[in-house]
C-alpha positions as CSV (number, residue, x, y, z in Angstrom):
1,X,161.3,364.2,59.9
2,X,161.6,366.6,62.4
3,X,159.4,367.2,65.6
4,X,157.1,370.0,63.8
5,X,153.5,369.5,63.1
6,X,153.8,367.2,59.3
7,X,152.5,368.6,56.1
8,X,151.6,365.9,53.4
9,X,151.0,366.7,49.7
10,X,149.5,365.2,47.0
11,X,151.6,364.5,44.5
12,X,150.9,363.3,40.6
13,X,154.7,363.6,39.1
14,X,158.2,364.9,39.6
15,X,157.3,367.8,39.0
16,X,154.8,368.4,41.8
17,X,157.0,366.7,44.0
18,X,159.8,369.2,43.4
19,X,157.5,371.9,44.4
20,X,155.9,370.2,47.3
21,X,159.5,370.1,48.8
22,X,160.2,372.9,47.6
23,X,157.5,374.9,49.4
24,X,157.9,373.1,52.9
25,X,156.0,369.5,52.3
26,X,157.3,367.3,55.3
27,X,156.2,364.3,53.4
28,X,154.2,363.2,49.8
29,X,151.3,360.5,49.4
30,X,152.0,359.6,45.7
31,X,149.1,358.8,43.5
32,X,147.3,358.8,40.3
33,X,144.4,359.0,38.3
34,X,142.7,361.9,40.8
35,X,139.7,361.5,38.7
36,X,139.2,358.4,40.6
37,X,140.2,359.5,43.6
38,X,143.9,358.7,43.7
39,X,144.8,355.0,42.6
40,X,148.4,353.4,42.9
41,X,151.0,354.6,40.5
42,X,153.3,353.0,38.2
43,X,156.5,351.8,39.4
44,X,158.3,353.9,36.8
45,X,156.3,357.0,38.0
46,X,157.6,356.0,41.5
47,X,160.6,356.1,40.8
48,X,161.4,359.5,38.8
49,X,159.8,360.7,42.1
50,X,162.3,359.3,44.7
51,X,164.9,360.3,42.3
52,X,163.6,364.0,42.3
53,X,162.8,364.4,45.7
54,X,164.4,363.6,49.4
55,X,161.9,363.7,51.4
56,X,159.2,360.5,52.5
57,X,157.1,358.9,50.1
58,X,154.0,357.1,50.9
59,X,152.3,355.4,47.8
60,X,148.9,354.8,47.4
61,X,148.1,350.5,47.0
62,X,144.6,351.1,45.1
63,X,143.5,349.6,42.1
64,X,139.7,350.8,41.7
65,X,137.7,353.8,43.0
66,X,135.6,353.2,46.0
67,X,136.8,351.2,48.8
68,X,136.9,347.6,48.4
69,X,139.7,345.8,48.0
70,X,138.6,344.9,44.7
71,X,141.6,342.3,42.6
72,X,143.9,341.8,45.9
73,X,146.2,339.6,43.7
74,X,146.8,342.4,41.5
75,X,147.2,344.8,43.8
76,X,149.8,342.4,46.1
77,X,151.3,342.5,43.0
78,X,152.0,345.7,42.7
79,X,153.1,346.3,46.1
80,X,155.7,344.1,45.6
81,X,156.8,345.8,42.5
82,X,157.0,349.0,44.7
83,X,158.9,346.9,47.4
84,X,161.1,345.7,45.0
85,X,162.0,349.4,43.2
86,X,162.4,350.8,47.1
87,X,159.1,352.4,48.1
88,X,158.9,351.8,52.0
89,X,156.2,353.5,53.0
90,X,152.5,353.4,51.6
91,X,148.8,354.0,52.3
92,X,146.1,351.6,52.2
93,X,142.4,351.5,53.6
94,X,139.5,348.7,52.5
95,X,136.2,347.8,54.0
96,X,133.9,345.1,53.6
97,X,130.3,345.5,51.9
98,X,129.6,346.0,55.6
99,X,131.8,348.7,56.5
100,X,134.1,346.8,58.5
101,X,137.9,346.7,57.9
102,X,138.7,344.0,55.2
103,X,141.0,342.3,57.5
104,X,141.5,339.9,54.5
105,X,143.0,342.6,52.4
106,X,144.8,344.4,54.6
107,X,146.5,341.5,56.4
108,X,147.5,339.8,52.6
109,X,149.1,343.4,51.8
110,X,150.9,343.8,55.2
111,X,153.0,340.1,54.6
112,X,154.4,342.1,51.1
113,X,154.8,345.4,52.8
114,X,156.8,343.6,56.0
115,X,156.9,345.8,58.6
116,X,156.9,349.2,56.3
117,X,155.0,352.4,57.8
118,X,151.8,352.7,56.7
119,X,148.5,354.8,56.7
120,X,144.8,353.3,56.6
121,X,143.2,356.5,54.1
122,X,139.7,357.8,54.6
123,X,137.8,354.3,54.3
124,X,137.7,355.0,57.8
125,X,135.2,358.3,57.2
126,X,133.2,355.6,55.3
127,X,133.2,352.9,58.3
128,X,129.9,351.2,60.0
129,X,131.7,352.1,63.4
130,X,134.8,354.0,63.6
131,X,136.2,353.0,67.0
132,X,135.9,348.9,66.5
133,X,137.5,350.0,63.2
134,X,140.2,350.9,65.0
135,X,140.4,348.6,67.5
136,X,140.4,345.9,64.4
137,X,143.4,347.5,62.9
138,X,145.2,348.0,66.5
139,X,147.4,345.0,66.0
140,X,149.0,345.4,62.5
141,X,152.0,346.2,61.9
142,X,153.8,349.8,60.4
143,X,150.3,351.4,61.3
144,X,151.3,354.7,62.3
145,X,148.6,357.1,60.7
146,X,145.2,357.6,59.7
147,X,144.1,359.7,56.8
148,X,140.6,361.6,58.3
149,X,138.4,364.3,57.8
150,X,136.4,362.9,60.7
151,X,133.4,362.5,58.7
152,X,132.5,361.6,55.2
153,X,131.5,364.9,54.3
154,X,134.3,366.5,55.2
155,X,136.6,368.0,57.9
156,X,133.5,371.3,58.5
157,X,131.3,368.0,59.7
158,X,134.1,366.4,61.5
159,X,135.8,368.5,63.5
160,X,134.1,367.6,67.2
161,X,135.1,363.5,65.8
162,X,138.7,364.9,65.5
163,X,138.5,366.6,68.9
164,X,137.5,363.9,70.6
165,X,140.0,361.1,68.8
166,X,143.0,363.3,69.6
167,X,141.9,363.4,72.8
168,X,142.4,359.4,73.2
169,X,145.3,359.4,71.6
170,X,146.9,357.1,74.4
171,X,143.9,354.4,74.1
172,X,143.9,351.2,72.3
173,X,143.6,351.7,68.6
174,X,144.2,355.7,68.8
175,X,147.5,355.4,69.4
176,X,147.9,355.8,65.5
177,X,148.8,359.8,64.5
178,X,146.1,361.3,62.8
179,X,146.3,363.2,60.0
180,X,143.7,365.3,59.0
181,X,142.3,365.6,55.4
182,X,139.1,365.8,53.4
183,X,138.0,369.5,52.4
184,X,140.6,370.8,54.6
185,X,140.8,374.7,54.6
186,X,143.2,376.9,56.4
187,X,140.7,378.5,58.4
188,X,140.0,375.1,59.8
189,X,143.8,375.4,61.3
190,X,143.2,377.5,64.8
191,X,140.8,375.1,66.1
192,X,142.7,371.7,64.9
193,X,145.8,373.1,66.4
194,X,144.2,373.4,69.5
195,X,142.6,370.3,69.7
196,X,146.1,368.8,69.7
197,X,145.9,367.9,65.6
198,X,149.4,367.7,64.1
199,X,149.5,366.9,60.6
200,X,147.6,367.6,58.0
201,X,147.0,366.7,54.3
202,X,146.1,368.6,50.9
203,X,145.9,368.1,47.6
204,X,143.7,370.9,45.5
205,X,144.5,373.3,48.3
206,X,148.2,372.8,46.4
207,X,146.7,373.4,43.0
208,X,145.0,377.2,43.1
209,X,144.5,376.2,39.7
210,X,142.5,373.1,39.8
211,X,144.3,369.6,39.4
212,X,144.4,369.8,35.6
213,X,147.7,372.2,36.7
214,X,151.3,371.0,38.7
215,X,151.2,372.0,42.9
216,X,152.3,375.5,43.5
217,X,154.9,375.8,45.6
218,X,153.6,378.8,46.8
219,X,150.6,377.7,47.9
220,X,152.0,374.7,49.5
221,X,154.5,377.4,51.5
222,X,151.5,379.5,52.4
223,X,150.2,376.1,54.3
224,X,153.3,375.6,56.0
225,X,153.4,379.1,57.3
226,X,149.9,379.0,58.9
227,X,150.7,375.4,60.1
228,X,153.8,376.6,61.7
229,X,152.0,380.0,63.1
C-alpha cells in the first residue's frame, strides 16, 4: 500500500470487491450479514474474494451483533479456518459488560491470528473510557488501526475526539493509525484532513442505492478523488 491517505470499503462479495478496486479502494474489511452489523464471513466467501481481488483484505472475527465476545470457541474457530485458507489480516473489537476491553477475548484470538495486522472496530465508540481502552490494548500484537467515528453517534459528534486523538498520535496507546468511520460523509473530509486524519472507511456511502444493491464503483472513485483532493 502506498504512502497516500487509505480508503477501506465494505465489502459483501466478489462482486463488490471487484468494484471497490476497481474504483480506487486501498484496502476491503470483508463482512456479512449487514443487517447485523457486519458479522464474520464464510471461508468459502473469503476466498472467491482474494481470488477476485489484489488488494488487502481484513475480515471481520464476529459471531453476534453487539459487542461481546459472545461463543469465543466458535469464533477461534473460525479464525483459524481463515488462517488456514490465507486471510492475514482481520478486525476484531469486544468489551466487557463494563465497557472495558475483553482482554480475555482479544488475547485467546490474537494466539490463532499470530502476529497478523489487525484493527479493534468501533467497540471503542462504545467504551466506559476510551484512552485506558487504549492503553489496555497498547501491548498486543499486529494492532495497527482503529475503526472510529469518535463517538457512538457518529463521526458529526466526534470530530473534536478525532482531533485531539490524531494529535497524540506518538503517545502510548495512540500510536495505532486511526481510521475514521461511522456516518462518515464527504463533507466531513476538509476538516479530518486537516486534523492530520488519513484513512477513512465506508460502506453505504459505496452503495447510492442502499445495501440491498452491489458497491458502485463510481461512488467509491468519487471518495477517492475528494480524499486525494
Amino acid at each position: 500500500m502506498s504512502n497516500r491517505a487509505v480508503l477501506e470499503v465494505i465489502a459483501l462479495d466478489e462482486a463488490d470487491a471487484v468494484a471497490a478496486q476497481a474504483g480506487g479502494a486501498d484496502r476491503l474489511e470483508l463482512v456479512t450479514d449487514m443487517a447485523a452489523d457486519g458479522l464474520t464471513p464464510s471461508t468459502a466467501g473469503f476466498s472467491a474474494i482474494r481470488a477476485a481481488v489484489d488488494i488487502p483484505l481484513r475480515v471481520m472475527l464476529r459471531l453476534t451483533d453487539g459487542f461481546a465476545a459472545g461463543d469465543i470457541e466458535a469464533l477461534v474457530a473460525r479464525a483459524s479456518e481463515l488462517r488456514a485458507a490465507g486471510a492475514d489480516e482481520f478486525v476484531l473489537g469486544f468489551l466487557t459488560p463494563d465497557g472495558d476491553a475483553d482482554l480475555v477475548a482479544v488475547e485467546r484470538l490474537m494466539a490463532v491470528l499470530d502476529g497478523c495486522r489487525w484493527t479493534f472496530h468501533r467497540a471503542i465508540d462504545r467504551a466506559a473510557d476510551r484512552d485506558a481502552l487504549r492503553k489496555q490494548l497498547a501491548d498486543l500484537p499486529g494492532l495497527d488501526t482503529y475503526l472510529t467515528a469518535g463517538a457512538a453517534t457518529g463521526v458529526d459528534d466526534g470530530l473534536p475526539v478525532l482531533a485531539a486523538e490524531a494529535a497524540r498520535a506518538d503517545e502510548p496507546g495512540y500510536e495505532p493509525r486511526i481510521l475514521v468511520g461511522g456516518g462518515l460523509r464527504l463533507d466531513h473530509l476538509p476538516a479530518l484532513r486537516s486534523a492530520g486524519l488519513t484513512a477513512f472507511h465506508i460502506g453505504g456511502a459505496a452503495r447510492p442505492q442502499g445495501w440491498t444493491a452491489p458497491v458502485s464503483a463510481d461512488a467509491v472513485r468519487t471518495w477517492r478523488e475528494a480524499i486525494d483532493a
